[in-house]
C-alpha positions as CSV (number, residue, x, y, z in Angstrom):
1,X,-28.3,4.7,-30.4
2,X,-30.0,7.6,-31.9
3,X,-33.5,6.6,-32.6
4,X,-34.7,7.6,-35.8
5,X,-31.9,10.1,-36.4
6,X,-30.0,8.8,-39.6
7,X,-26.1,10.1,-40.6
8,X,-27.3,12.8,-42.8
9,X,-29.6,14.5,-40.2
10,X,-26.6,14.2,-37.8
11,X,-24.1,15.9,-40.6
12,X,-26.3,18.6,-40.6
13,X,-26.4,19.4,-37.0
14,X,-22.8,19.1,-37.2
15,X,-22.3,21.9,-40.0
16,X,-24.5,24.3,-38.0
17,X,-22.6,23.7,-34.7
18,X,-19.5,24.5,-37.0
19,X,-21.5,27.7,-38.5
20,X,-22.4,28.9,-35.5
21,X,-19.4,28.8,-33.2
22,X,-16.3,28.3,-35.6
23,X,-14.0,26.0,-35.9
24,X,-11.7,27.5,-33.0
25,X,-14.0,27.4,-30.0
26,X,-14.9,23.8,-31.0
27,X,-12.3,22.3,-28.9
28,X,-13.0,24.2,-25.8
29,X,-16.6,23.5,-26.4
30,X,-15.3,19.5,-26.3
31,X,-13.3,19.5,-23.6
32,X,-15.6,21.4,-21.4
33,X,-18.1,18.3,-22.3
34,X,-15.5,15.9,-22.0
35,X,-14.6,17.0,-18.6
36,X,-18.1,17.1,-17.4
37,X,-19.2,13.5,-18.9
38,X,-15.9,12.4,-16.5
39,X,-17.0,14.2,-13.4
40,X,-20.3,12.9,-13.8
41,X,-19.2,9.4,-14.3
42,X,-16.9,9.9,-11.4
43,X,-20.0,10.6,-9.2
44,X,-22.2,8.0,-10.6
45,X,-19.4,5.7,-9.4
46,X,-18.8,7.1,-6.3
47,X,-23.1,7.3,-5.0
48,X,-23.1,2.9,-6.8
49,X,-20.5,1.9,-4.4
50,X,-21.8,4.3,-1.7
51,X,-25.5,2.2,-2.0
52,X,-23.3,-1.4,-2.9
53,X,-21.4,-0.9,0.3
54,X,-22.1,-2.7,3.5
55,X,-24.4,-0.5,5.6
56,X,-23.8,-2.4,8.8
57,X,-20.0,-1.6,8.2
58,X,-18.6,-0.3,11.6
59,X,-16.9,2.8,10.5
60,X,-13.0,2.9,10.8
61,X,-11.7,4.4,14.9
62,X,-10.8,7.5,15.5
63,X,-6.6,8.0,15.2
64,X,-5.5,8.0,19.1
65,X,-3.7,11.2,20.5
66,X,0.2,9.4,20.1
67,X,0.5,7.9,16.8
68,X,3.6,6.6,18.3
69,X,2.2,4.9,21.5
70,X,2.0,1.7,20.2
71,X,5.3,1.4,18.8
72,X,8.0,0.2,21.5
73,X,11.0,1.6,19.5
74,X,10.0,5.0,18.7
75,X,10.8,7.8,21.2
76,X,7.7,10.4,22.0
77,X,8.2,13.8,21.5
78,X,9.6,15.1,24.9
79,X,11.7,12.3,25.8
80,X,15.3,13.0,26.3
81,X,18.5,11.0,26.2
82,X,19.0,9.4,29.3
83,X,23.0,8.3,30.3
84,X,23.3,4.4,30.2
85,X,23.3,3.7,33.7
86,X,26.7,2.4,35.7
């Protein structure tokens, strides 16, 4: 993984990090990365299935004016109550 960088060489860069910023602004420090390693993994994933997906896909249709015009049971805005007839 780290190519020609043994344990003690990666200690050291540890203790300096520690030097340098203390050990209280450490953990913002690591969940700043951490948060940024996921939001970069979140768009890697999202541009692979955006180049895996089907480009001859016909794109979803547009929502039609009524939502409710298809359904026979639903009353459209505007309707009233009509008396039952006789």
């Amino acid at each position: 993984m780290f190519n020609g960088v043994g344990g003690s060489e990666i200690i050291m860069v540890l203790l300096v990090i520690l030097l340098l910023f203390g050990s209280k602004r450490i953990p913002g420090f690591s969940r700043a990365l951490g948060r940024g390693m996921g939001e970069f993994r979140r768009a890697m994933k999202e541009i692979r299935e955006e180049i895996e997906s089907d480009p001859f896909e016909d794109p979803p249709p547009p929502p039609t004016e009524n939502p409710y015009a298809d359904n026979p049971y639903s009353e459209s805005p505007g309707e009233e109550e009509k008396p039952p007839a006789g």
